[in-house]
PALUMSE-983310 format. One line per 3 residues: number of its first residue (from 1); for each residue x, y, z of C-alpha. Coordinates in Angstrom, 3 decimals, always signed. Each point is the difference from the previous one (the first is absolute). Layout:
REM PALUMSE-983310
NUM> X,Y,Z  ...
REM end
This chain:
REM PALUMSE-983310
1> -70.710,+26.370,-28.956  +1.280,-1.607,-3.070  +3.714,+0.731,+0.746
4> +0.129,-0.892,+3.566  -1.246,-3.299,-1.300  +2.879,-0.153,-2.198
7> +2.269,+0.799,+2.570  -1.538,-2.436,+2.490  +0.522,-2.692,-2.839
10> +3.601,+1.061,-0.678  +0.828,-0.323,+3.516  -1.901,-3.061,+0.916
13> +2.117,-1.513,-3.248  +3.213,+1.524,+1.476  -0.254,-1.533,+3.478
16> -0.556,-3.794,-2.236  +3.104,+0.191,-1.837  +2.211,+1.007,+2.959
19> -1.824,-2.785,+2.540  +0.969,-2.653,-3.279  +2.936,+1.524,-0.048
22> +1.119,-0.250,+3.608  -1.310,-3.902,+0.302  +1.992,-1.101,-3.193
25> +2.738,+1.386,+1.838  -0.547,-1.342,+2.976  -0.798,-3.692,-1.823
28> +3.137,+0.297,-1.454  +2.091,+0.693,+2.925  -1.833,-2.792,+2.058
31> +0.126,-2.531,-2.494  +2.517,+0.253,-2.533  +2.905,+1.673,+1.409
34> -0.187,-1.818,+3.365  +0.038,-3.153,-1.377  +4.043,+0.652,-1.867
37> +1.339,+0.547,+3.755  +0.313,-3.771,+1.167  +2.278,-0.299,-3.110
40> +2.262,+2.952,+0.640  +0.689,+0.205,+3.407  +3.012,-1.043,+1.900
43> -0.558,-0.841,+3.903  +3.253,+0.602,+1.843  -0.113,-3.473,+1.135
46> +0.138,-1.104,-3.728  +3.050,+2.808,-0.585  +1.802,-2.096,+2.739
49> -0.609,-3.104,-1.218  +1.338,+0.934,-3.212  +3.094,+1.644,+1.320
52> +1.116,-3.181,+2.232  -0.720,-2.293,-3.087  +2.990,+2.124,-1.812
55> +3.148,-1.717,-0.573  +2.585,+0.979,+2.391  +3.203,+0.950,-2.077
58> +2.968,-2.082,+0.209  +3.554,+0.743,+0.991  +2.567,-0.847,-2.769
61> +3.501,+0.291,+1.341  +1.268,-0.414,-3.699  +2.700,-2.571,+1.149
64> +2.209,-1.587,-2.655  +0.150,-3.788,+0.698  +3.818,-1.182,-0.689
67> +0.245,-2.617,-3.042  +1.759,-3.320,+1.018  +2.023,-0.130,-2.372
70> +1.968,+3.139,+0.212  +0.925,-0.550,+3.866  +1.136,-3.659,-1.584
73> +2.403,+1.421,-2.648  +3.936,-1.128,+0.630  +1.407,+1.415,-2.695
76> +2.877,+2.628,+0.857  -0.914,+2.122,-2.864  -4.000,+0.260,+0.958
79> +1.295,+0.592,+3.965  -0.306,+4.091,-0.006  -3.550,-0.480,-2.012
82> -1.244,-1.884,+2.847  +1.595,+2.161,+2.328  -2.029,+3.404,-1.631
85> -3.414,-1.661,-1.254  -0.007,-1.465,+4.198  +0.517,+3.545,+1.093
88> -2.053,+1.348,-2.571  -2.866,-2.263,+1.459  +0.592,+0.681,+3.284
91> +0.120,+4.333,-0.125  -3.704,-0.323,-2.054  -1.191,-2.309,+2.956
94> +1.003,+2.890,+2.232  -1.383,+3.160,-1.932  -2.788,-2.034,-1.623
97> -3.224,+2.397,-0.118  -2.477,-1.059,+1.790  -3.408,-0.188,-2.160
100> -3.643,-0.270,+1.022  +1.627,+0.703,+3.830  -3.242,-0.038,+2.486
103> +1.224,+3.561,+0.915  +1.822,+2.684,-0.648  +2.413,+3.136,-0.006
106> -1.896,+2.861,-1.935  +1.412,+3.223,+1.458  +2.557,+1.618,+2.388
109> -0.375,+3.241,+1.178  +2.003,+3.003,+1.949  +3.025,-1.783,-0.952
112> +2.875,+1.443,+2.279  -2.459,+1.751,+2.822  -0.541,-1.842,+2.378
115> -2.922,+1.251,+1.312  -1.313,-0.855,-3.589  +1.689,-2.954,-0.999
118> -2.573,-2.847,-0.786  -0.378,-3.199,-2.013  -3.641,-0.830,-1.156
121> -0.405,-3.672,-0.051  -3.346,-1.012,-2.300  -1.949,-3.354,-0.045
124> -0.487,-1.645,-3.540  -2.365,-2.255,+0.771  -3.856,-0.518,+1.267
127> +1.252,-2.713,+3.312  +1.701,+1.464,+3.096  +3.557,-0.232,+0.138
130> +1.887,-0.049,+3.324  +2.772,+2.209,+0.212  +0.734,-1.606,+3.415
133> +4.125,-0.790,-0.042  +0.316,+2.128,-3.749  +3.607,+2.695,-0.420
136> +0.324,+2.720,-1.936  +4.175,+0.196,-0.486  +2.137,+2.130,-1.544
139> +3.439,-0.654,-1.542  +1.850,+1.278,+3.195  -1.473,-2.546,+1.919
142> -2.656,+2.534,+1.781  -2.950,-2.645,+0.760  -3.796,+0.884,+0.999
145> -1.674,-3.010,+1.290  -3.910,+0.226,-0.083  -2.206,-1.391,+2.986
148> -3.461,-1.913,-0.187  -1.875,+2.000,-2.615  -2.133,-0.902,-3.525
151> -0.745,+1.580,-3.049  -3.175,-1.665,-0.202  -0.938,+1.149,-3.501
154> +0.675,+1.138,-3.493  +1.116,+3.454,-0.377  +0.666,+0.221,+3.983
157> +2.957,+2.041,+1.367  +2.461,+1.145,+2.620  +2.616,+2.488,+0.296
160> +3.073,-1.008,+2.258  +1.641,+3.417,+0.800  +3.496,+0.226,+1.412
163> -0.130,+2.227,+3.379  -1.825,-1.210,+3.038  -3.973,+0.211,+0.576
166> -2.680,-2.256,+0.923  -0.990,-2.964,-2.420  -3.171,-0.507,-1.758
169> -2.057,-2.068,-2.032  +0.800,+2.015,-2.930  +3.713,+1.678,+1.600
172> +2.934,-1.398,+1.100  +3.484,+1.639,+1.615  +3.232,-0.981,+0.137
175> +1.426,+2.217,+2.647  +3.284,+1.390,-1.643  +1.017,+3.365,+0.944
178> +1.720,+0.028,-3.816  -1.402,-0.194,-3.327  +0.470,-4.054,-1.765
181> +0.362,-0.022,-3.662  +1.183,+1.667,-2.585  -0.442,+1.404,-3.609
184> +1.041,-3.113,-2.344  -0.399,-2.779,+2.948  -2.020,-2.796,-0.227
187> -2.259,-1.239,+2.239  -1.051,-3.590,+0.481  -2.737,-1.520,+1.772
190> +0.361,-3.616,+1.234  -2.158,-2.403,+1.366  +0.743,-1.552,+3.566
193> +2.186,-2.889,-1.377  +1.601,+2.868,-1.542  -1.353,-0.556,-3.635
196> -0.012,+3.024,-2.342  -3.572,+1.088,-0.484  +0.400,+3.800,-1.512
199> +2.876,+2.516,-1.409  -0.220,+3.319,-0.096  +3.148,+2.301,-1.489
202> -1.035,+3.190,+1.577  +0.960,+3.333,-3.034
REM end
């Protein structure tokens, strides 16, 4: 009789510690780690809000203003210095890279298949961009004129393939029966006043 009393004790004592046990868990949860959450989560409406507040990146079209005072120079001797530093200013106004561009030329794949061929075109900023009026051109004059259609965020972006198929949000097609570019080409995208917004020398 002595030892089941022991026992009884041992397990009455048992069944305390692990009720204690379980509560201060329980308080903790409740009260303690509960209370850290309104200061570490995000809301997707505050993710948005920060995103929109981002500054949008500017386009720098690196053009070299002309000085004054070369155009004015008379002299005979300084005439074929004026001639090269004015054509000199014009060429880097033509091939000037264009830096902080709201989109670009990443990637071209399946160059020379035309049932491959593609240019990905990516946006580089969090505001929508309409493509409505945009080109993609090559140096042989081939031109691919894009209808009414955004990127409407960062990261976002299409694929215009060469052969025919049926546009989407995400796919466009040119409709050529022939591959477009080629290994060493460059490809630039313009804007619809015909700006250049993106470069891309394909390997």
């Amino acid at each position: 009789m002595n030892s089941f009393g022991k026992i009884l004790l041992l397990l009455i004592i048992n069944i305390l510690v692990s009720v204690s046990a379980t509560l201060a868990v329980l308080y903790y949860w409740e009260n303690i780690h509960n209370a850290e959450k309104p200061y570490t989560l995000i809301t997707s409406e505050e993710l948005i809000t920060t995103e929109q507040t981002a500054a949008t990146p500017e386009i720098d079209y690196a053009i070299v203003p002309t000085s004054q005072s070369t155009l004015l120079l008379s002299s005979s001797t300084n005439q074929l210095e004026q001639t090269e530093e004015i054509s000199a200013v014009e060429t880097a106004t033509e091939i000037a890279p264009v830096r902080g561009s709201l989109v670009f030329i990443p990637q071209a794949i399946g160059i020379g298949d035309v049932s491959l061929e593609a240019v990905r075109v990516q946006s580089n900023t969090n505001d929508a961009v309409s493509l409505a009026g945009w080109t993609l051109e090559d140096s042989e004059g081939n031109i691919f004129t894009f209808p009414n259609i955004q990127m409407i965020r960062k990261d976002f972006f299409l694929e215009v393939y060469s052969r025919s198929g049926h546009d989407t949000p995400f796919e466009l097609y040119w409709g050529r029966s022939v591959p477009v570019w080629q290994s060493g080409e460059t490809i630039e995208l313009k804007d619809a006043k015909g700006q250049l917004q993106a470069a891309y020398r394909i390997p």
